[in-house]
N, C-alpha and C positions, 0 to 999 in steps of 0.2 A: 504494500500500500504506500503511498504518495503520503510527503505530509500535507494536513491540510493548513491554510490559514485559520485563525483564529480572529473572527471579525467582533469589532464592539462598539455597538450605537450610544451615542449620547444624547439619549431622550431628554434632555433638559432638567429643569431642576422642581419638577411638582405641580405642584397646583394646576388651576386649570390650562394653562399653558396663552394667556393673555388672550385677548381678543374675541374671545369664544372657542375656543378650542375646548379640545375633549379630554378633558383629563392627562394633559400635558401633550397629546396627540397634535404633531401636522398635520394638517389636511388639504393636498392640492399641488405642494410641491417643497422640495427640499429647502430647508434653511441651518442656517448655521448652529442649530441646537437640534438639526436632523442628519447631519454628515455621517459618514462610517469612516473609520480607518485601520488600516491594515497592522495587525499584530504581529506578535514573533511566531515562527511556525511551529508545530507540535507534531510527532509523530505517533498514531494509533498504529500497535503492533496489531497483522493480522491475527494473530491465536485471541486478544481480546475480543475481537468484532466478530468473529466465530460462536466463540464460549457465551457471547449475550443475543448473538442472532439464533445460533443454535444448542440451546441449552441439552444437559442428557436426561435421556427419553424417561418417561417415568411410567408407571404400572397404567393403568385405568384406574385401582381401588384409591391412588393417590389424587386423582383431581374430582372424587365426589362433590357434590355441592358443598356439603359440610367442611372438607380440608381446603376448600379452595378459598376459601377467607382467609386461609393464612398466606394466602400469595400478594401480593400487591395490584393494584390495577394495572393495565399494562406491561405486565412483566411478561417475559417470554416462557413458552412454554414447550415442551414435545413430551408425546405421546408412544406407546406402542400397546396397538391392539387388533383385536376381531372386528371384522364387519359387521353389525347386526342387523343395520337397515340404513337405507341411502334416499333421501326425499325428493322429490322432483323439485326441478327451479321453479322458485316463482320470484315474485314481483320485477319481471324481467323487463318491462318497459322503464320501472325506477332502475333499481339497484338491484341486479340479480342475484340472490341467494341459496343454497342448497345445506339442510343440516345431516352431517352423520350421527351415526349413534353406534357407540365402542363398547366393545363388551373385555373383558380380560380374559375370557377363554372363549370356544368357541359355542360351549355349553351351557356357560352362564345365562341365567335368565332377572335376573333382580341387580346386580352392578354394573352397570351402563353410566355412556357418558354422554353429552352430544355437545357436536361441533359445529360452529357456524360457519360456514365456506362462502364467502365475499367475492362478489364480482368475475373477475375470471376465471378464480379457484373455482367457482362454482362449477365451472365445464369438468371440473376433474368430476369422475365416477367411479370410486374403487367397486367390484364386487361384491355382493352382499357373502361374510366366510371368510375371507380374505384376510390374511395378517398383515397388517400395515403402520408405517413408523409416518407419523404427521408430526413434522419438524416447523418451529417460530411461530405459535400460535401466541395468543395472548390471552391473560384472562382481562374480561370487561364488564361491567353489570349495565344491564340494560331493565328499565322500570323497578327499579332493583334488587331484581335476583341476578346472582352471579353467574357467567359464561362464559364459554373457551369458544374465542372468533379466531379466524385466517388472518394474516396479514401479508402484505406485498410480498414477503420474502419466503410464504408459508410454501414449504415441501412434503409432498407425499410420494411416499417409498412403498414398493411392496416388498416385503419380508419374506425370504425362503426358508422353508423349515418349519418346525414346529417346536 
């Protein structure tokens, strides 16, 4: 990996930002308490951006609803499990989405998980049976109950073997 720049704005100093601004916010065009300037460079080693895009994979029984409060919102996630059932896409004219549902063996009937698969992921279709590793999900609560969504970077793997 490249090092990156390290960029840093100088939003100004509070208040509403004179004149009717928004809460110190410009609005329209750059000024002198909206510049950016370039920092000293930093290097992110690859094995970091790895280890937090791809964390190690964990059971099914580990991301039940109940343990999953102990994760952070947005924190990354991977998976490895059974197929148990695969939803058809819907709300495909918004934002197409498709949920799985993981089982930890392939006989298991009561500890399931399910997964929320976003936008292009949604095209993915594992097998229903199928052992499969679903690498950088996240957990997110949505109305809130807790959930494991895809994200941009999310991989599915089929697993050989048993």
């Amino acid at each position: 990996m490249d090092d990156y720049p390290l960029i840093r704005t100088n939003r100004g100093r509070g208040g509403r930002g004179g004149r009717g601004g928004r809460g110190g916010r410009r609005e329209g065009h750059a000024s002198q308490t909206g510049q950016m300037e370039e920092m000293e460079n930093f290097h992110i080693a690859p094995e970091k951006i790895e280890k937090v895009l791809y964390p190690v994979c964990r059971k099914v029984s580990d991301l039940t609803k109940d343990k999953l409060m102990t994760f952070a919102i947005r924190e990354r996630l991977s998976v490895l499990g059974y197929v148990k059932k695969v939803s058809k896409v819907y709300d495909i004219d918004r934002v197409p989405k498709r949920t799985l549902t993981l089982t930890e063996t392939k006989e298991a009937e009561t500890l399931v998980i399910s997964i929320r698969l976003w936008r292009d992921k949604a095209e993915l279709q594992p097998k229903v049976g199928q052992l499969i590793q679903i690498m950088s999900l996240k957990r997110s609560v949505y109305n809130g109950e807790r959930e494991i969504h895809s994200t941009p970077s999310t991989i599915i793997r089929e697993v050989s073997g048993e």
